[in-house]
Structures are given as structure tokens and as C-alpha cells.
C-alpha positions in Angstrom: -83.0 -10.6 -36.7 -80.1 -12.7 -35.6 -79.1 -10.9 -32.1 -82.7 -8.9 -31.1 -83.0 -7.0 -28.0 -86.6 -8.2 -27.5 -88.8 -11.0 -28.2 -92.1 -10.3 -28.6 -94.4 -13.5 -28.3 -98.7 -13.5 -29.1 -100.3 -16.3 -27.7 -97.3 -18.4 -28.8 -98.6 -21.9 -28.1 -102.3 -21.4 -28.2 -103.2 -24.3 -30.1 -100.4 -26.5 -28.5 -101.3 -29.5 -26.5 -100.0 -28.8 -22.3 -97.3 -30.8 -22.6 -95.3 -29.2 -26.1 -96.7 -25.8 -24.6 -94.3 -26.3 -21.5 -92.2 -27.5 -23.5 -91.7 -24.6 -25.9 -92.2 -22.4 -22.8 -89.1 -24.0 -21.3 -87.2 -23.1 -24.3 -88.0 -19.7 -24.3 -86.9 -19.2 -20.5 -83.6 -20.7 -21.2 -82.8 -18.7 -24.4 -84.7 -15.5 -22.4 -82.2 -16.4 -19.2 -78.7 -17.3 -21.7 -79.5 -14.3 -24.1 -80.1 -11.9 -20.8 -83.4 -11.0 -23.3 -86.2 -8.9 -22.9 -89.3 -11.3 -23.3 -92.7 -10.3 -23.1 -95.5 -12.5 -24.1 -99.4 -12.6 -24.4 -100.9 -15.4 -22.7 -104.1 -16.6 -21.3 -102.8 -19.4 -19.4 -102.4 -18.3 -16.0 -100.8 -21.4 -14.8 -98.4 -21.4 -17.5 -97.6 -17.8 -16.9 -96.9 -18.6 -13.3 -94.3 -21.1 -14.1 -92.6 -19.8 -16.5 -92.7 -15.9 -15.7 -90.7 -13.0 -13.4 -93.4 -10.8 -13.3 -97.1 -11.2 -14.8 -99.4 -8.2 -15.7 -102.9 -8.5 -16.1 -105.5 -6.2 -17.9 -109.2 -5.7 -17.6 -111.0 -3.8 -19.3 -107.8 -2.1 -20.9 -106.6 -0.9 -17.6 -104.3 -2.1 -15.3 -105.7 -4.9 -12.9 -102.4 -7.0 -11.8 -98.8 -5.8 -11.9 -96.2 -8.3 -10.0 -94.3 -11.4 -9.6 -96.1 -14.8 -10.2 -96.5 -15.6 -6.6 -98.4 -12.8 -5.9 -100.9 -13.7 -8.1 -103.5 -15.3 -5.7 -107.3 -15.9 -5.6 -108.4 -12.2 -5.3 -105.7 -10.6 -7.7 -106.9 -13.0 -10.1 -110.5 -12.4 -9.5 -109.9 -8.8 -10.2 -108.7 -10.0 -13.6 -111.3 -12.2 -14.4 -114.5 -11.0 -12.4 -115.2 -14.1 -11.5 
């Protein structure tokens, strides 16, 4: 498609090394905030998803753990992700 209304991204730079996965995450914010397009991606990297995100939700189990903006992601929202 040449003008989508969504991109839909699965673990887009998984086996990227840090540096080309910011890199290609950087290009998807700026064609995400020029395109004013809907962009929802699978990640595991919560650090990247931090940086790079408006609003992170995180699953457990299949249900619903985290629903909100990056900075609200702290210690015990992520600990309710990740059990740890």
C-alpha cells in the first residue's frame, strides 16, 4: 500500500544490534508523526518502547496488565508485567 492508514509492526528490529534498532525506531516516529499514522508495534524492549512510544500496553497472561503513557511505566507496573 502506498498511503496505509496503519502500520502494523511485529518485533520489527528483533535481531538488530541497539544502535540500528534506534535507529530504525527513529524513522518510524518521524514517518508515524509526518504521516499523522496509526502505528502499533510488538516489542519486548521496554526501554525502546519508552523512548520511542505515546502510550505502551502490556499483557500477561493474555489480559490486560499496563495500559498508559511511557512514563508511567515504573518499577511496579512493570513488575506486574513481568512477575518479576
Amino acid at each position: 500500500m502506498q498511503q496505509p492508514d496503519i502500520f502494523l509492526g511485529d518485533e520489527p528490529v528483533a535481531s538488530l544490534d541497539p544502535s540500528t534498532a534506534k535507529s530504525i525506531f527513529g524513522i518510524l516516529r518521524s514517518v508515524h508523526d509526518e504521516k499523522n499514522l496509526v502505528t502499533i508495534i510488538n516489542i519486548h524492549d521496554v526501554e525502546i518502547a519508552k523512548k520511542f512510544s505515546t502510550r505502551i500496553i502490556g499483557l500477561k497472561e493474555g489480559k490486560l496488565a499496563f495500559d498508559g503513557r511511557p512514563e508511567e511505566l515504573d518499577d511496579k507496573a512493570y513488575n506486574r508485567i513481568y512477575d518479576e
